[in-house]
C-alpha positions as CSV (number, residue, x, y, z in Angstrom):
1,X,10.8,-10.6,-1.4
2,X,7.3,-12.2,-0.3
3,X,4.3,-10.5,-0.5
4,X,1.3,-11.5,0.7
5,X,-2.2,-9.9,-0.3
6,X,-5.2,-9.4,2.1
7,X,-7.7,-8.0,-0.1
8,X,-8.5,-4.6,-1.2
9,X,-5.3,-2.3,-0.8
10,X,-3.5,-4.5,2.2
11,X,-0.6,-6.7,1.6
12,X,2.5,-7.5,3.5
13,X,5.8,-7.8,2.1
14,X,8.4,-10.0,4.4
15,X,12.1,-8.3,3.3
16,X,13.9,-10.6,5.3
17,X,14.7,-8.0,8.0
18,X,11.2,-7.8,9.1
19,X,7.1,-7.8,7.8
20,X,5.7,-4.4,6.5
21,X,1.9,-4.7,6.6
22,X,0.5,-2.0,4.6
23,X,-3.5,-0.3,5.0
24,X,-5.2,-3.3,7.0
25,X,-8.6,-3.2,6.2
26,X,-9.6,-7.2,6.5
27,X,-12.5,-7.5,9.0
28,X,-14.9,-5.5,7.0
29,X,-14.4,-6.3,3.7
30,X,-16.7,-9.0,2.9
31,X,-14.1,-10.6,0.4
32,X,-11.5,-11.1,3.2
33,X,-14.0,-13.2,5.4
34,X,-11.9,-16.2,5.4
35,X,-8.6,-14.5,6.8
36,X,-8.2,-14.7,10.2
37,X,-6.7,-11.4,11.8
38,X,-4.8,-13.2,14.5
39,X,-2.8,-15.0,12.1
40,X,-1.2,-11.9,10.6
41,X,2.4,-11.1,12.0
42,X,4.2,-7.5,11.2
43,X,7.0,-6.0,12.4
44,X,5.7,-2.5,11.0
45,X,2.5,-1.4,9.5
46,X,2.5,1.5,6.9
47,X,-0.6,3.6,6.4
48,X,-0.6,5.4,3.2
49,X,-3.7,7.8,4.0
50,X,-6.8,7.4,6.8
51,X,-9.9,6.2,5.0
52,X,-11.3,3.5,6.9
53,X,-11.1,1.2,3.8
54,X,-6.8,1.8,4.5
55,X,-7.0,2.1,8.3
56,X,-9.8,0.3,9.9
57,X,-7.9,-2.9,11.2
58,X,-4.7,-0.6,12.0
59,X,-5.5,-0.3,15.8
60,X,-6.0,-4.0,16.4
61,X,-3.4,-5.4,14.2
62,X,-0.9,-2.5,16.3
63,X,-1.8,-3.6,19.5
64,X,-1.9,-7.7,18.4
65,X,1.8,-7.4,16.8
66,X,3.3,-5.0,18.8
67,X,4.2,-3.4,14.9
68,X,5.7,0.3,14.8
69,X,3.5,2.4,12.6
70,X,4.6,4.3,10.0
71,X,2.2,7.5,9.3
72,X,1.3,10.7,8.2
73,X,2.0,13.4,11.5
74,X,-1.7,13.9,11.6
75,X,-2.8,10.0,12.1
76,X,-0.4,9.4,15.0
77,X,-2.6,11.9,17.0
78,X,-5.4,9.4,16.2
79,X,-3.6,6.0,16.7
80,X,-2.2,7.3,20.4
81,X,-5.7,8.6,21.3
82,X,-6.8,5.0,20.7
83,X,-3.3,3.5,22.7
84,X,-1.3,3.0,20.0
85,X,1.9,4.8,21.0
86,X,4.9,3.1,18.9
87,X,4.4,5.5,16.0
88,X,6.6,7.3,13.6
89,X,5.0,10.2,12.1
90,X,6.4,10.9,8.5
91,X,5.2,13.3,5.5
92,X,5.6,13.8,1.8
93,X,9.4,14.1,0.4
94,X,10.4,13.1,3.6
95,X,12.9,10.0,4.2
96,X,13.6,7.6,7.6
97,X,15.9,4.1,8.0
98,X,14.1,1.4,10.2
99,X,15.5,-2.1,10.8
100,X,14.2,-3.2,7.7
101,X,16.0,-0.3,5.6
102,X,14.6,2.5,4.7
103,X,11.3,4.1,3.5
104,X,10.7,7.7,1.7
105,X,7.4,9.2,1.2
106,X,6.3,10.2,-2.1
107,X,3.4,12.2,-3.5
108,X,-0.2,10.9,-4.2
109,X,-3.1,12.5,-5.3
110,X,-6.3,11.7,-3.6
111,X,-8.2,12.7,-0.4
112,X,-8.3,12.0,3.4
113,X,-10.8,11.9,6.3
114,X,-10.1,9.4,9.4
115,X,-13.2,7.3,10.3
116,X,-14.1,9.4,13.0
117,X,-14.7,12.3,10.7
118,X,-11.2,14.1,11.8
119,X,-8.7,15.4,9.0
120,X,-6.7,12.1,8.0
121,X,-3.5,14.1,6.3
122,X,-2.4,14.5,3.2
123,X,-2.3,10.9,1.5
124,X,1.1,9.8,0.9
125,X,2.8,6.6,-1.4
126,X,6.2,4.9,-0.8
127,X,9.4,3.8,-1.7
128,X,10.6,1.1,0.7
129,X,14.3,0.1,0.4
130,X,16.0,-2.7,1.5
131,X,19.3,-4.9,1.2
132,X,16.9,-7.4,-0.7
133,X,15.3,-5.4,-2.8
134,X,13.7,-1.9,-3.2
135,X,9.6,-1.5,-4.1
136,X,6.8,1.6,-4.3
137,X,3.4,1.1,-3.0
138,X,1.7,3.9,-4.6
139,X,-1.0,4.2,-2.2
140,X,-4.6,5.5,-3.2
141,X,-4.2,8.2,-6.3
142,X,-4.5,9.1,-9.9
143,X,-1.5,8.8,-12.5
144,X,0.9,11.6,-11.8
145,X,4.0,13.2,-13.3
146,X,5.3,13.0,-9.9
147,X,6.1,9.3,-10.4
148,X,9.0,9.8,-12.6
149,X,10.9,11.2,-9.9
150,X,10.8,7.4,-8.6
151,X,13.6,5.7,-10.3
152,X,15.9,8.7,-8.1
153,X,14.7,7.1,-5.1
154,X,15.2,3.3,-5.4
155,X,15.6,0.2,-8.2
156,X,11.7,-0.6,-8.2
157,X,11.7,-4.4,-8.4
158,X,7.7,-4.3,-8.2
159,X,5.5,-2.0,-7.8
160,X,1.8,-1.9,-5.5
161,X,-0.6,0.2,-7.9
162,X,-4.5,1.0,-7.8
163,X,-6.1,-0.5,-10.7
164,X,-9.7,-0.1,-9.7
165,X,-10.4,3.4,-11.5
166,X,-13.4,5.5,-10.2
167,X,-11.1,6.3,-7.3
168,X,-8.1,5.8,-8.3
169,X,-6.0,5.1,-11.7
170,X,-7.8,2.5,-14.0
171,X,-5.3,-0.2,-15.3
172,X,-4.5,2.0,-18.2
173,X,-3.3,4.6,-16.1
174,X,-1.1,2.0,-13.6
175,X,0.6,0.7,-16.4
176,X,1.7,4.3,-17.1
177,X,2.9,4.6,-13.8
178,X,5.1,1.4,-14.0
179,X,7.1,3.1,-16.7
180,X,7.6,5.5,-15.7
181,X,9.1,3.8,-12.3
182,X,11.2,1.7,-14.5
183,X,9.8,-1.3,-13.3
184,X,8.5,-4.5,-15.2
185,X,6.4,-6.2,-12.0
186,X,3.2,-4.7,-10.4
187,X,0.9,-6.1,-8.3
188,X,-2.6,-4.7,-8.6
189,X,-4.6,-3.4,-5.4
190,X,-7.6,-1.2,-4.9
191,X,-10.5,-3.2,-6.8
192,X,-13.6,-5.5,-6.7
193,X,-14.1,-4.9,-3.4
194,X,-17.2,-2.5,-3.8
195,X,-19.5,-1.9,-6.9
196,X,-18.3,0.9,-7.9
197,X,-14.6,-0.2,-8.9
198,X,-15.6,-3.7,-9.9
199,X,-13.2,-4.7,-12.7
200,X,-12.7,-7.4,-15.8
201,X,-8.9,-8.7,-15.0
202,X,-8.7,-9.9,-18.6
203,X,-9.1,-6.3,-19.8
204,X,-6.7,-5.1,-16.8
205,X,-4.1,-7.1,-18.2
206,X,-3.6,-5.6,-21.6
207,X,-2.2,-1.9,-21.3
208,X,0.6,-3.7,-19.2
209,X,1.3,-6.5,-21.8
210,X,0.9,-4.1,-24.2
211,X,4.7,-2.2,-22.2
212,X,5.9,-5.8,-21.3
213,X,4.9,-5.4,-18.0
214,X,3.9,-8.2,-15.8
215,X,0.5,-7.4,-13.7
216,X,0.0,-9.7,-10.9
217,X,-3.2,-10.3,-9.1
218,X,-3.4,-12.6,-6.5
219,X,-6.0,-14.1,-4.5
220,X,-6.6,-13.0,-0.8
221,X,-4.7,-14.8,1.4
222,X,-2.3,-15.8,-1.7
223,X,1.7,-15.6,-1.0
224,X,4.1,-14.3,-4.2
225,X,7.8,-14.2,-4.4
226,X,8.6,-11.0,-6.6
């Protein structure tokens, strides 16, 4: 599969049976200046939770690709208010096949508040599966027992972890979580973009070597086969 990273906690992973854009927030993160939003195609877009920093490019992008949005219930109410109608609506534990394969959504632990101040759901990870490959995007939270239940679910080839700490999991913490999914490939998300979860990638990299885990973090705007 090819994944794509946009900065901060968006990415897009192409399956081969469509583009799943996950939490576009581009246009206001100063470190994504250089992408241009009207080059970015999706088939779907996936919203693990409604901070802005996860959300704020999600009406746009929806409109621009014509993308169905996969959500908490709660943020569909938001999205159609703003003319977004093509919307699944999906909580925790539960489980629904798209074109593309299927996605389940899993527990994270964090918080959630839309940009215009409304309740934004609870925050949610998942585990997308597909005939090429099955991967979990974790999705803003801290290191949870609830990711051992992730191996039941689908053969993580890679997984999308926070790294950043503060908010989320530090590095320490992510590597934990990649064990526990069983997988040996993670790309990290959720850091540098704001002072408080500024990071040293050198550092980063050792409590995943240390579990023979590979930690990838590549540039915005950069393109990985995993």
């Amino acid at each position: 599969m090819i994944l794509t990273f946009y900065g901060h906690s968006c990415f897009s992973v192409d399956t081969g049976a469509g583009i799943l854009l996950f939490d576009p927030f581009i246009r206001y993160n100063e470190l994504a200046a250089h992408i241009d939003l009207a080059d970015i195609s999706a088939d779907y877009i996936l919203l693990s939770h409604g901070h802005q920093d996860h959300v704020a490019d999600a009406v746009e992008l929806a409109k621009q690709t014509g993308a169905k949005v996969i959500c908490a219930f709660e943020l569909m109410d938001w999205l159609n208010k703003q003319g977004v109608s093509d919307v699944h609506p999906m909580n925790t534990g539960g489980r629904a096949s798209f074109g593309f394969g299927s996605v389940k959504c899993v527990v994270a632990q964090h918080s959630s508040v839309l940009p215009d101040g409304t309740y934004g759901a609870n925050p949610m990870g998942f585990v997308v599966n597909t005939p090429g490959g099955d991967f979990y995007y974790a999705g803003d939270t801290a290191l949870t027992l609830d990711m051992q239940l992730i191996p039941r679910w689908g053969k993580i080839a890679f997984a999308v972890l926070p790294i950043g700490d503060n908010f989320t999991m530090d590095a320490t913490d992510a590597a934990q979580a990649a064990e526990w999914c069983g997988t040996s490939k993670v790309v990290g998300v959720h850091y540098d973009t704001f002072g408080y979860i500024k990071i040293n990638k050198e550092e980063a990299k050792k409590p995943f070597e240390e579990k023979g885990i590979a930690l990838h973090l590549p540039a915005i705007g950069e393109t990985v086969e995993l």
